[in-house]
N, C-alpha and C positions, 0 to 999 in steps of 0.2 A: 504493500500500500504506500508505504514511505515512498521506495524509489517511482510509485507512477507520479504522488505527487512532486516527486523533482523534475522528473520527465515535464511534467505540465507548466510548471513554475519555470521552466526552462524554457517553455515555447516551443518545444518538439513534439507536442501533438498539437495536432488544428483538427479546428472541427470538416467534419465532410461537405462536400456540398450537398443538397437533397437533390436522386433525379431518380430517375425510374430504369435504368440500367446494371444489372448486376454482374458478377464474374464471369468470365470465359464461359466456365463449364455450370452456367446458373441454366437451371430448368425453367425457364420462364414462360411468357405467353407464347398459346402455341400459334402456327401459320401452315396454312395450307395449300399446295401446289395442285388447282385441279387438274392440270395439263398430266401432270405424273398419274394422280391416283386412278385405278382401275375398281374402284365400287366395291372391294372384295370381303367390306365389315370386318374386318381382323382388327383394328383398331377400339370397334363398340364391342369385342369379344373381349379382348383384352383389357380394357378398363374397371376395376373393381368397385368404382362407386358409380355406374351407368352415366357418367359427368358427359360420353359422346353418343349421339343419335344420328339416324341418316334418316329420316321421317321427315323430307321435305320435298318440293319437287326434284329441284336437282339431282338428290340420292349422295351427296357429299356428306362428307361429317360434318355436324356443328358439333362446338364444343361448349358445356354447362359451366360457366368459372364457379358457380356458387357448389358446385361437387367434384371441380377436381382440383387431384391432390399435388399436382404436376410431380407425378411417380417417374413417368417417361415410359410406362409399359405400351402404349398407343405406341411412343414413337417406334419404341423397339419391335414390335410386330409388324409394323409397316414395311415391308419388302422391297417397294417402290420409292423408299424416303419421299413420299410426297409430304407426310406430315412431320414438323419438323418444329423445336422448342429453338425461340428467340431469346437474347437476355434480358428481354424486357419484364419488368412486371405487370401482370395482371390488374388493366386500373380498377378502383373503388367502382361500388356498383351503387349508386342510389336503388333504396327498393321503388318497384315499380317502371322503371324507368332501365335504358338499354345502357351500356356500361359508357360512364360519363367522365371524358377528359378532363383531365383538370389542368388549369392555369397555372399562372404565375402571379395568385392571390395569397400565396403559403403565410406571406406578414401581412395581408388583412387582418388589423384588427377586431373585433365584439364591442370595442370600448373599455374594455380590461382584461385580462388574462382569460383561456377558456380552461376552464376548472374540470379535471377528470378522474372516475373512477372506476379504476378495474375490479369486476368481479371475475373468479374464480369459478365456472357454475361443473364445471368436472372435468379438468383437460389431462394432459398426456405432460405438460407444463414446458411443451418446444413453443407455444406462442408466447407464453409466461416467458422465457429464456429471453426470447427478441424483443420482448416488450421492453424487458429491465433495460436492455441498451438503449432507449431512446434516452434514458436518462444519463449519461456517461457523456465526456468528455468529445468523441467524436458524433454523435449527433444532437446532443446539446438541446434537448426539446424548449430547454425556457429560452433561449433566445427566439425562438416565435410566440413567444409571451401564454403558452400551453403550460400546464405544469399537474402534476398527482397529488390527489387530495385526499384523507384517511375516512374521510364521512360524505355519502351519499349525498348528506344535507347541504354540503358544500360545492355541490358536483354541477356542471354542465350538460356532462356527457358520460355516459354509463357503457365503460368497454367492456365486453364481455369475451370471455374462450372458452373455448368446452363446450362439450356436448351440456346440456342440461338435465342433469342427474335428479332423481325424483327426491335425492337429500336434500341437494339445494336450491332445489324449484322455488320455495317458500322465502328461502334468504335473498334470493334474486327479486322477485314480486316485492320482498318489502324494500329494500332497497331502491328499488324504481319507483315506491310511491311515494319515498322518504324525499326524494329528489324536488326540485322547485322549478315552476314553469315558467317560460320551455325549456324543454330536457328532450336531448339527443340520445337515444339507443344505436351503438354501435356492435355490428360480428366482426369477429379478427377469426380469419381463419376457416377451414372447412368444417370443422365439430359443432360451432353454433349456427352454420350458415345451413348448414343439410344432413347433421351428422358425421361425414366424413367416413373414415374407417371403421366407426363404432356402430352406424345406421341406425336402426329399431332394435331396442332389446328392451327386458321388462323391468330396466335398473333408472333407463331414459326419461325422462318426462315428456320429451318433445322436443323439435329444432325452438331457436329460440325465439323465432315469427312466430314460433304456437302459443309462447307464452306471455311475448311483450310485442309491441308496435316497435320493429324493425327501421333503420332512417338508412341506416349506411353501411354495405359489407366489402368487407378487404379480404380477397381472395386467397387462397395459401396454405401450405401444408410444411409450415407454420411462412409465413409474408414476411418478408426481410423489414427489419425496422425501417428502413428510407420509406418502403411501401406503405408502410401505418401512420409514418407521419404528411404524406401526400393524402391518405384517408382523414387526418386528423384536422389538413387544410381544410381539405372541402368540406368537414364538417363545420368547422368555425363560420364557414359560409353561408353554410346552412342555418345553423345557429341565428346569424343577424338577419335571415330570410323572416325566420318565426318571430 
């Protein structure tokens, strides 16, 4: 701990900049060659959380962000590499609405700080992991005036992970009522967006559209911190909308 705070105090780490680009070998949003693909479903076979469908005219794949885990089992069945992962991330999905770009609003302000808090509702704890870094020296969440609150009561924005587990169904509900209007419900990740790898079982309560009003979901199995804090913009955007 000592030596990172010399490391800091030194000026040799800087913060990142936000963009929606990840490493070489990042699993990112997928892209599709129609000119290659030959219609052959190996792709919707291979997928574990039914995330690809070919039920449209064309007979291509579309691809569901709110259920996939970007595993790469699609890519790797594809014979033809017509489907193939970008470095891109997955943008934010307003519910309701088709997956929506976002700006270069990230320092619009609310008027003061947007107040958040995570709840826990049953994860695996890899979105927990990438959450924590938003708070660390390279992406530095308070400098867009964002920042983690201990009390609901306190809260903007209600981030949630995990599947919704029938234990903590009830801590979630009171939590979002504790909350003061408007108030933003946010999924990080595929467990509260549709389940994920865990699906329907009798331990689940339900995705978490079944149990709260849904505003904004960040794609991912678990979504790189840069991608929750581009989720975190649009939300603030949202936020001064209501």
């Amino acid at each position: 701990m000592f030596k990172l705070l010399e490391t800091i105090l030194a000026g040799k780490i800087k913060t990142e900049p936000i963009n929606n680009m990840g490493e070489k070998n990042f699993r990112g949003e997928l892209e599709l060659n129609p000119n290659a693909c030959i219609k052959c479903n190996k792709c919707v076979e291979a997928c574990p959380t039914g995330a690809i469908t070919t039920k449209n005219t064309t007979g291509l794949p579309e691809i569901d962000y709110k259920r996939c885990l970007f595993c790469g089992r699609c890519v790797e069945s594809c014979g033809k590499e017509a489907l193939y992962h970008t470095g891109r991330d997955a943008a934010p999905i307003f519910t309701g609405e088709k997956t929506t770009p976002i700006g270069e609003f990230i320092k619009n302000k609310i008027g003061r700080s947007l107040a958040i808090r995570h709840l826990d509702a049953g994860s695996c704890n890899a979105c927990d992991f990438e959450m924590g870094a938003l708070s660390n020296p390279l992406y530095d969440l308070q400098q867009y005036g964002m920042h983690f609150v201990a009390s609901p009561r306190h809260a903007d924005l209600l981030m949630v992970t995990g599947v919704v587990t029938r234990n903590l169904e009830q801590a979630l509900i009171i939590s979002y009522e504790a909350m003061q209007e408007p108030k933003i419900v946010m999924a990080v990740g595929a467990c509260p967006i549709s389940g994920g790898i865990f699906g329907e079982t009798y331990a689940i309560a339900g995705f978490l559209d079944k149990i709260l009003p849904v505003d904004i979901v960040v794609p991912g199995c678990p979504p790189r911190p840069a991608a929750m804090l581009v989720a975190l913009a649009a939300a603030a955007e949202l936020y001064a909308k209501k």
